[in-house]
C-alpha positions in Angstrom: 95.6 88.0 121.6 94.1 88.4 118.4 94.7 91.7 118.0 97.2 94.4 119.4 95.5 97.5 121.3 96.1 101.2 120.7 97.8 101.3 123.8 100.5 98.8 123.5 100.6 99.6 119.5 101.6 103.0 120.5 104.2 101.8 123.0 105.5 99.3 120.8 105.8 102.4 118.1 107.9 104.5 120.4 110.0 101.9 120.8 110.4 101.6 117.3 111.4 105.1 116.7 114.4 104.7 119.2 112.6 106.1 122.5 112.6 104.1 125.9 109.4 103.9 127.9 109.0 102.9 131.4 108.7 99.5 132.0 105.3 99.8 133.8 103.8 100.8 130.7 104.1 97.6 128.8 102.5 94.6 129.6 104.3 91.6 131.0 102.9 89.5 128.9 103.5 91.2 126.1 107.3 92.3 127.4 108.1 88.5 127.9 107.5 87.3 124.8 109.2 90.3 123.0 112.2 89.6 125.1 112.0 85.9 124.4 112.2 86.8 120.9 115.3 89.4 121.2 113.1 92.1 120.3 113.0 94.2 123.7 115.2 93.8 126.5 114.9 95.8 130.0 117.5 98.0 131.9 117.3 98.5 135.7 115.8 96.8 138.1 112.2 98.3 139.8 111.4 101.0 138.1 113.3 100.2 134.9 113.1 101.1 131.2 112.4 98.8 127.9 114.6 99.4 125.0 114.2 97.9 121.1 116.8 95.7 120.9 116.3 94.7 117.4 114.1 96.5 114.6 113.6 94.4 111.7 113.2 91.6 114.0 110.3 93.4 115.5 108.6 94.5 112.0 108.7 90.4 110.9 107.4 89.4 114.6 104.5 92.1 114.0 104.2 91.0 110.5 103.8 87.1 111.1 101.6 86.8 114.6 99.5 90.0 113.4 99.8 91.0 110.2 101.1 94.2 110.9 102.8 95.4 107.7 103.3 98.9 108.9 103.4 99.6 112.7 102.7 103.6 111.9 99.5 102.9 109.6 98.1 100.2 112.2 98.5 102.9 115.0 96.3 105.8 112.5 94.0 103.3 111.5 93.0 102.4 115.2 92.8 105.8 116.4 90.6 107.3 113.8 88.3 104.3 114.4 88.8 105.0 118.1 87.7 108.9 116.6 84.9 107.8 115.4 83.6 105.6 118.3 83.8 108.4 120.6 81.7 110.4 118.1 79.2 108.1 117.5 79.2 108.3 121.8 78.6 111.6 122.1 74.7 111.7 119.5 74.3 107.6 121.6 74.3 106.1 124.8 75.0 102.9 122.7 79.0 102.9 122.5 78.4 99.6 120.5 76.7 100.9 117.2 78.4 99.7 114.0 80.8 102.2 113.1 80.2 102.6 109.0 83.6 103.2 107.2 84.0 106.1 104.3 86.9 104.2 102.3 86.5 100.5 101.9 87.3 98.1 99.3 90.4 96.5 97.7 92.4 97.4 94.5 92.1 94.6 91.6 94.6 94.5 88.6 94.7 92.1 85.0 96.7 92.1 82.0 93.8 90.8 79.9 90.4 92.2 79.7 88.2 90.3 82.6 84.3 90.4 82.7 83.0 91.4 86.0 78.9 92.0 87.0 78.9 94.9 89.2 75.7 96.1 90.8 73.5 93.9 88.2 75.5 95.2 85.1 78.1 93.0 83.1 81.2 95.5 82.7 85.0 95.0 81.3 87.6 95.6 83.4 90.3 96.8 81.0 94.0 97.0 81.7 95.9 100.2 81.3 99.4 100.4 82.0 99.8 102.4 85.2 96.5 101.9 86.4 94.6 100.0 88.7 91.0 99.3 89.3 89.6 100.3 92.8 86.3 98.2 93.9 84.8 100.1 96.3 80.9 98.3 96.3 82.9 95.0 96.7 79.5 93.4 98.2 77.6 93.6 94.6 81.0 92.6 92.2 81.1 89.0 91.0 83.9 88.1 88.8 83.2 85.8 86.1 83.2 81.7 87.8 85.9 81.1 85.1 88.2 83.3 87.0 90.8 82.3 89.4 91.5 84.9 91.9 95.2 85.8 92.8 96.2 87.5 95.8 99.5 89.3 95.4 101.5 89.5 98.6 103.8 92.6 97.3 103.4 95.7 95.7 106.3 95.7 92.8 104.8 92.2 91.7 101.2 93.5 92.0 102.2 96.4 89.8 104.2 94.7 86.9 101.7 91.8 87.1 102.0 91.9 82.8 105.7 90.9 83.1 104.4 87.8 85.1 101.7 86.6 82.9 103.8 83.7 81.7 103.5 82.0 85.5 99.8 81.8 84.7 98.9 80.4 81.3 96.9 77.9 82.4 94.2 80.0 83.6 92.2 83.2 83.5 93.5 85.4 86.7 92.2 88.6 88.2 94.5 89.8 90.9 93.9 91.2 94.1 96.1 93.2 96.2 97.2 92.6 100.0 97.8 96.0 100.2 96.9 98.5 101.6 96.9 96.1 104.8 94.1 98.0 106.2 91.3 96.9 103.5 92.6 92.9 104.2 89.3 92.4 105.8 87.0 93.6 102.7 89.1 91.1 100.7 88.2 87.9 103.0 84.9 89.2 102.9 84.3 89.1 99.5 86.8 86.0 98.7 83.6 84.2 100.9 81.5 85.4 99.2 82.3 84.1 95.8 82.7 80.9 94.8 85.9 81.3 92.8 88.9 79.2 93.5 91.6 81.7 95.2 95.5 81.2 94.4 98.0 83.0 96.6 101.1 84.6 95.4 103.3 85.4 98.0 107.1 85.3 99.2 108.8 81.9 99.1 109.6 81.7 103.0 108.3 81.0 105.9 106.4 84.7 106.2 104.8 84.3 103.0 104.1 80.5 104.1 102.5 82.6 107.4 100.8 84.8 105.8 98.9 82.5 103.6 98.1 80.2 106.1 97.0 82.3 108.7 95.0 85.5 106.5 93.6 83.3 104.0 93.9 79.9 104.2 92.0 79.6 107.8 88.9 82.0 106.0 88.4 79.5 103.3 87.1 76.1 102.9 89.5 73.2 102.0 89.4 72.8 98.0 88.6 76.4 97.1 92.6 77.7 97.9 95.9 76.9 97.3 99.8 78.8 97.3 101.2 79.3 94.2 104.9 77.3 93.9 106.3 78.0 90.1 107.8 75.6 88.5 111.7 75.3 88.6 111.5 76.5 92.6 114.7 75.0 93.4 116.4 76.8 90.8 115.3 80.3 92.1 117.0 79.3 95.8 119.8 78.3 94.0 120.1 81.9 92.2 117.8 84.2 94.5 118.0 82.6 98.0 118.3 84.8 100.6 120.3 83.3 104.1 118.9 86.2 106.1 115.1 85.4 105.2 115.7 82.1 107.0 117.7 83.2 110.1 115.2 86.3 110.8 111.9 84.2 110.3 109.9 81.4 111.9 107.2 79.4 111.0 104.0 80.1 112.7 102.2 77.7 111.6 101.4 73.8 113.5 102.8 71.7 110.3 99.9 69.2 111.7 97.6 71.9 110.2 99.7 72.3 106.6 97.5 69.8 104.7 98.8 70.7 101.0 101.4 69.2 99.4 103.2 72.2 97.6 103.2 73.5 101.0 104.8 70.7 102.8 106.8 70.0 100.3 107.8 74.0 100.2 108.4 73.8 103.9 111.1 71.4 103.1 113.0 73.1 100.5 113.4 76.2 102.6 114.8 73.8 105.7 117.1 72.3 103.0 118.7 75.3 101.4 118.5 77.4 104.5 117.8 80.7 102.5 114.0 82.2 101.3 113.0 83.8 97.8 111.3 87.0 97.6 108.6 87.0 94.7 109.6 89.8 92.9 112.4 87.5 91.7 109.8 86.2 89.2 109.1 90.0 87.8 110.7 89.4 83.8 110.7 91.3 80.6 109.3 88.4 78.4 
């Protein structure tokens, strides 16, 4: 399924915080392939319970089939749309009316000054330690065509994206945040509508590889994005590689589908040393 319902979100949630739920409440389909994965596993017989066997196994399974960064945020996110819906029920018979949202948009960060048209007008966005811009009338905001857009998987990296300028001296970036996961869908939106090449920054392992491929790379045309591999990569699983990163994740991703190079090629060095490299690693006082 594309997309996880309140119900089974909320279960899956309990189970999270240590509670056991009755095993009629969970979907078979949904208990089996938990339990295939070692995330749940069942006690009793008929009327028996489901139990979390494994946590951070279920945050990365959440994270790479649904980008589900944060189990309690998806949950308040779908129930104050569900808030919503039922509101816009009770002044319409029409339960199907387009819900309007009162916070959208996407957070945008630079360590140069980048021109940007918004609503018709030509405007500087101008770095300020500490600070980030917030486009909230993301429809009407056209970066300049020189501009290569670069979506940040991770916070920290977003944040101290001045003590990372040396990855990108080839070109002029304006960098988008994944986060907060809710606003993803404004940032495909917009990435559409624009004809500006995208680069992704992510993790170096197979959820950052997942996470491109499957938020981003499936939204765009062929040509227009690519994931961002700095040079010297084997070096930083020499130094930085994490064994856990490679035991804990999967790829979920056909590799008849991975049609880049860098990719592929990525794909390999992770199978090779066994280990993955968090992004962050790349964060430098230079």
């Amino acid at each position: 399924m594309e997309k996880i319902s309140l119900p089974v979100a909320e279960k899956l949630l309990l189970l999270r915080q240590g509670e056991r739920i009755p095993a009629s409440q969970l979907p078979q389909t949904v208990f089996k392939e938990l339990q295939f994965e070692n995330i749940l596993y069942r006690i009793g017989k008929n009327r028996g319970y489901i139990l979390l066997l494994n946590q951070e196994q279920l945050d990365l399974y959440l994270l790479n089939h649904y980008s589900i960064a944060n189990l309690d945020e998806y949950v308040s996110v779908l129930k104050e749309e569900d808030t919503l819906r039922a509101s816009l029920i009770k002044v319409s018979t029409d339960s199907k009316l387009i819900r309007s949202r009162s916070f959208k948009g996407f957070l945008v960060n630079c360590y140069d000054p980048v021109e940007v048209c918004l609503n018709g007008k030509q405007t500087l966005l101008n770095p300020t330690l500490g600070l980030f811009h917030f486009v909230y009338d993301f429809e009407h905001f056209i970066p300049d065509p020189q501009l290569t857009i670069v979506g940040v998987e991770n916070p920290e990296s977003f944040r101290y994206i001045e003590k990372q300028r040396y990855l990108f001296k080839d070109m002029k970036p304006l960098f988008i945040s994944r986060y907060p996961q809710n606003q993803h869908g404004d940032v495909i939106r917009w990435l559409k509508a624009i004809p500006n090449p995208y680069l992704h920054f992510g993790d170096f392992d197979f959820a950052g590889i997942n996470i491109y491929m499957n938020e981003f790379k499936r939204h765009l045309p062929n040509g227009r994005c690519s994931f961002f591999v700095p040079p010297g990569i084997e070096e930083l699983f020499e130094r930085y590689g994490n064994y856990e990163r490679y035991d804990r994740q999967k790829l979920c991703v056909d590799m008849v589908d991975i049609t880049e190079s860098q990719v592929a090629e990525l794909i390999g060095i992770i199978h090779r040393y066994r280990r993955g490299v968090d992004q962050e690693v790349l964060v430098r006082d230079v």
